[in-house]
N, C-alpha and C positions, 0 to 999 in steps of 0.2 A: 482597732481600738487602742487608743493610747494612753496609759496607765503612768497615772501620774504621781501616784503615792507607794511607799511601803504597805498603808494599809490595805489599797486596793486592790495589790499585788496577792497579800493576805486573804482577802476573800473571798478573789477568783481562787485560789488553790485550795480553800475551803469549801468552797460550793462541788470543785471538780473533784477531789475527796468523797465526796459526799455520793457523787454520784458512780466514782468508781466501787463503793464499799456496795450498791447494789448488786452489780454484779460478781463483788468476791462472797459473800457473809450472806446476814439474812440470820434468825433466828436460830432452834437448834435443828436438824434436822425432822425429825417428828411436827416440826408445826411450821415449815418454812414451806412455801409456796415459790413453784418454780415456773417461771416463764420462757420458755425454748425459742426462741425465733429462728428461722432458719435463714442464716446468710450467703448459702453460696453463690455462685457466679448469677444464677435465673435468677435469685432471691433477691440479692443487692439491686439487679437490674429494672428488679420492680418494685423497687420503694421501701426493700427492707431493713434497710439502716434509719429510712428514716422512721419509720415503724419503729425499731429499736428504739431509736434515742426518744421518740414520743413515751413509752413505757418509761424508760429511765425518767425523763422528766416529769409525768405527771407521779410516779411513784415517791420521786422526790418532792415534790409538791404537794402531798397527801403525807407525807412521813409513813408510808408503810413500810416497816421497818423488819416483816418477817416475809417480806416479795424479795426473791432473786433472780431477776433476766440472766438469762445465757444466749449469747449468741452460737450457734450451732452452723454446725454444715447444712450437708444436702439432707433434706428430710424424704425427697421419692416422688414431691406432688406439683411439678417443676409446673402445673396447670394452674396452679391454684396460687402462686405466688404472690406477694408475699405468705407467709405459712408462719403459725405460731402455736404452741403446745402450750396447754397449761396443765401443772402438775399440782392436784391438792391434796391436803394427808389427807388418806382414807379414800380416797376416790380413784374413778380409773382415768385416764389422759381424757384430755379433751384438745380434739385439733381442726382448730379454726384454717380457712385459709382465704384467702382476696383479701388479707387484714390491712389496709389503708393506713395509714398516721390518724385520720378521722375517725377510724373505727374504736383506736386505743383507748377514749373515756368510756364508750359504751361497755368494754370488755371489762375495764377495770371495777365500772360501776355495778354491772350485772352480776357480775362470774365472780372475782376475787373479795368485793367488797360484800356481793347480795347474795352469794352462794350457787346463783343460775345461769346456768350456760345461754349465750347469746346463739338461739337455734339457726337465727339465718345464716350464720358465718362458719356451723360447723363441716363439718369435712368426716365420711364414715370411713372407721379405719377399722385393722382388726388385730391390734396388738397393744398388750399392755402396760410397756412404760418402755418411753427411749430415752 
């Protein structure tokens, strides 16, 4: 891409701002919603960066502005790959896994926006917050 303006310059470093601030911030903690992806070596290897950057983008696309992705290591379920936690106040974990780039508007539309976990994607674990 070749950038041919000052201000273009500006808006690409705007946008990419924008999408770094999801993963530092997020509201206060008591009401921020946390998104765990797991990126180690298995994870990256099956799709989960791009998984990542699908949350970051459709989050940025939506302005939720009290969601924070974290990208993460090894999570344990190197079967289940890509692997994604989601943390909401008041609740106990919830851990999807086979989570495709395609799955991210379902997760985000059901679980984080409609309060319901998407059952086909979960994953039975027995521990209460990582």
């Amino acid at each position: 891409m070749k950038i041919k303006s000052l201000e273009e310059l500006r808006k690409i470093r705007q946008e990419s701002l924008e999408k770094i601030k999801l993963r530092e911030h997020g509201e206060t903690v008591e009401n921020r919603i946390e998104i765990l992806v797991g990126m180690a070596t298995c994870g990256i290897s099956s799709g989960a960066r791009e998984t990542l950057n699908a949350f970051v983008d459709e989050i940025a696309k939506e302005k939720l502005d009290n969601v924070k992705v974290i990208p993460v290591g090894c999570i344990g379920y190197c079967h289940a790959e890509p692997t994604v936690q989601v943390n909401m106040p008041g609740k106990k974990p919830v851990f999807y896994g086979n989570v495709k780039k395609n799955r991210v508007h379902e997760i985000l539309e059901k679980h984080i926006k409609g309060g319901e976990p998407v059952e086909s994607l979960i994953l039975p674990v027995d521990f209460e917050r990582a």
